[in-house]
C-alpha positions as CSV (number, residue, x, y, z in Angstrom):
1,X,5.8,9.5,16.0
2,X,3.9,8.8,12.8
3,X,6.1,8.1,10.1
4,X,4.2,7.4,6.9
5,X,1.0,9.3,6.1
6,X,-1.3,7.6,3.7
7,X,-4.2,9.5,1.7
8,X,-6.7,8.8,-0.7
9,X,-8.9,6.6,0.0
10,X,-12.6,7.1,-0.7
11,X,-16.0,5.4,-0.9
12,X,-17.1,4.2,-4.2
13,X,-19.0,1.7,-6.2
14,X,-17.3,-1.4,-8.0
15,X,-15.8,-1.3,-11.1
16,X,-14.1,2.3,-10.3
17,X,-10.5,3.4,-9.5
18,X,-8.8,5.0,-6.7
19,X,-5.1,6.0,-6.2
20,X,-3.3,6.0,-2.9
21,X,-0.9,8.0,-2.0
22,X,1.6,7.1,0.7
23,X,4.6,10.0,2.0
24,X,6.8,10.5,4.5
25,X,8.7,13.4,6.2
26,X,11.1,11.6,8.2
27,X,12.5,9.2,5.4
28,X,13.4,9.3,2.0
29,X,10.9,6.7,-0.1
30,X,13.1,6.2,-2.7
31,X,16.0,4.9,-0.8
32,X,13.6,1.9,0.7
33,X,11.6,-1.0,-0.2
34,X,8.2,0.1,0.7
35,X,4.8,-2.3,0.9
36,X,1.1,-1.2,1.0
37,X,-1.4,-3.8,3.2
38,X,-4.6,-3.6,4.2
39,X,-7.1,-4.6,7.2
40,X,-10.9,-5.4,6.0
41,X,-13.2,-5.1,8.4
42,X,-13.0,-8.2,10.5
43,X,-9.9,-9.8,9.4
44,X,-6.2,-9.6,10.2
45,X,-3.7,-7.6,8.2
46,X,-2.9,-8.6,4.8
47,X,-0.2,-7.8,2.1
48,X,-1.1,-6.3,-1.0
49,X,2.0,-5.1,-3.0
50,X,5.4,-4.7,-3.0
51,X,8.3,-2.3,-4.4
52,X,11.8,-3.0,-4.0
53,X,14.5,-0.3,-2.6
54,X,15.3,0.4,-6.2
55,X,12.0,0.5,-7.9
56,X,12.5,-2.0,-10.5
57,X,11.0,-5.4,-9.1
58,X,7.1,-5.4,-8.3
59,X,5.1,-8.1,-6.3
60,X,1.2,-8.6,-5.9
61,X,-0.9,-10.8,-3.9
62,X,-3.0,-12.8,-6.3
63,X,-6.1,-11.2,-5.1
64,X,-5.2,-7.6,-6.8
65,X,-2.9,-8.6,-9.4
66,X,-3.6,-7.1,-12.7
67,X,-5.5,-4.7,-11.1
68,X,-3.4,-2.7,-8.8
69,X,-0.2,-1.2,-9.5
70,X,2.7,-0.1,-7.2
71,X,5.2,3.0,-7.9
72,X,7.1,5.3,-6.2
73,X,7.6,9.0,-7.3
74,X,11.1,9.7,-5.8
75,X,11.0,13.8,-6.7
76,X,8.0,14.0,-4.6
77,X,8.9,11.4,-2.1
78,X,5.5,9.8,-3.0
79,X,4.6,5.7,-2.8
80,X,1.3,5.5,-4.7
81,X,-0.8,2.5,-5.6
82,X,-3.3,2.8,-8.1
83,X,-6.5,0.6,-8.1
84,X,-8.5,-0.2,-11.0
85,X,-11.6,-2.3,-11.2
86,X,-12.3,-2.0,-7.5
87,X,-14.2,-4.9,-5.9
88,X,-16.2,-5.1,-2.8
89,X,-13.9,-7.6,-1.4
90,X,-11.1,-5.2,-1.6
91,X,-12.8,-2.7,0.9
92,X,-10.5,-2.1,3.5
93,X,-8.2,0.1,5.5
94,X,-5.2,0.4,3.5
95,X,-1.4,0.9,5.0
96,X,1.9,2.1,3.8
97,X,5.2,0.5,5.4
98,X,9.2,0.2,4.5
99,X,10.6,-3.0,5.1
100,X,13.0,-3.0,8.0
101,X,14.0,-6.4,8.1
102,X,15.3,-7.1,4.6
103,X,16.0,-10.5,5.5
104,X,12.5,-11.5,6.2
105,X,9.3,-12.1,3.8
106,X,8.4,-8.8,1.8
107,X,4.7,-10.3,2.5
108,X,4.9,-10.6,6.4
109,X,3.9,-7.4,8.1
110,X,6.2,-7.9,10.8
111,X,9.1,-7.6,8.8
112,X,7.6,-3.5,8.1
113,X,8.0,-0.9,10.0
114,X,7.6,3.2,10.4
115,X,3.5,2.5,9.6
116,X,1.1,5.2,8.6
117,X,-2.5,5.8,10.2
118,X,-4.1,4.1,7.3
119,X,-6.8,5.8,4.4
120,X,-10.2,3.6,4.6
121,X,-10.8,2.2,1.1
122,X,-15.2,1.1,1.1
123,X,-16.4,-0.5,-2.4
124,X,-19.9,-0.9,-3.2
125,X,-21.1,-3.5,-5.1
């Protein structure tokens, strides 16, 4: 029933990078506009970054912008979001989703669908 698996997440200190990798075997990533959120510990869902269905228009929350990057890796049916310069604030566990309701916000959650299990991000300070 899962539909997105999501992988690399680690414990680490701030200041350092991680990559996350996001696949699927049931849909083809390259073919949908995918989003990566995230829960910290305590708080409600959040969105984090955004790719369209064609790979060519990027969002960011303000909170990781200029520090996180969004791509997609159609040969490999791979979403991936690197993170550089890690904070403490950005420890969390981190999900992949497409967007099944295109005509909604591309930051809502609700409008995303097919969600993996999640890959637990923790930052040190």
């Amino acid at each position: 029933q899962v539909q997105m698996v999501e992988s690399g997440g680690d414990s680490v200190q701030a200041g350092e990078s991680l990559r996350l990798s996001c696949t699927s075997s049931f849909l083809t990533l390259n073919r949908e506009a995918m989003g990566w959120f995230r829960q910290p510990p305590g708080k409600e869902r959040e969105w984090v970054a955004f790719i369209n269905a064609w790979g060519d228009e990027t969002y960011y929350t303000d909170a990781v912008k200029g520090r996180f990057t969004i791509s997609l890796e159609g040969a490999k049916n791979t979403l991936y979001l690197q993170m550089n310069d890690l904070l403490p604030d950005d420890t969390a566990m981190y999900y992949c989703a497409s967007r099944v309701r295109h005509d909604g916000r591309f930051d809502d959650p609700i409008n995303f669908g097919h969600w993996g299990p999640g890959t637990r991000v923790t930052v040190s300070p």
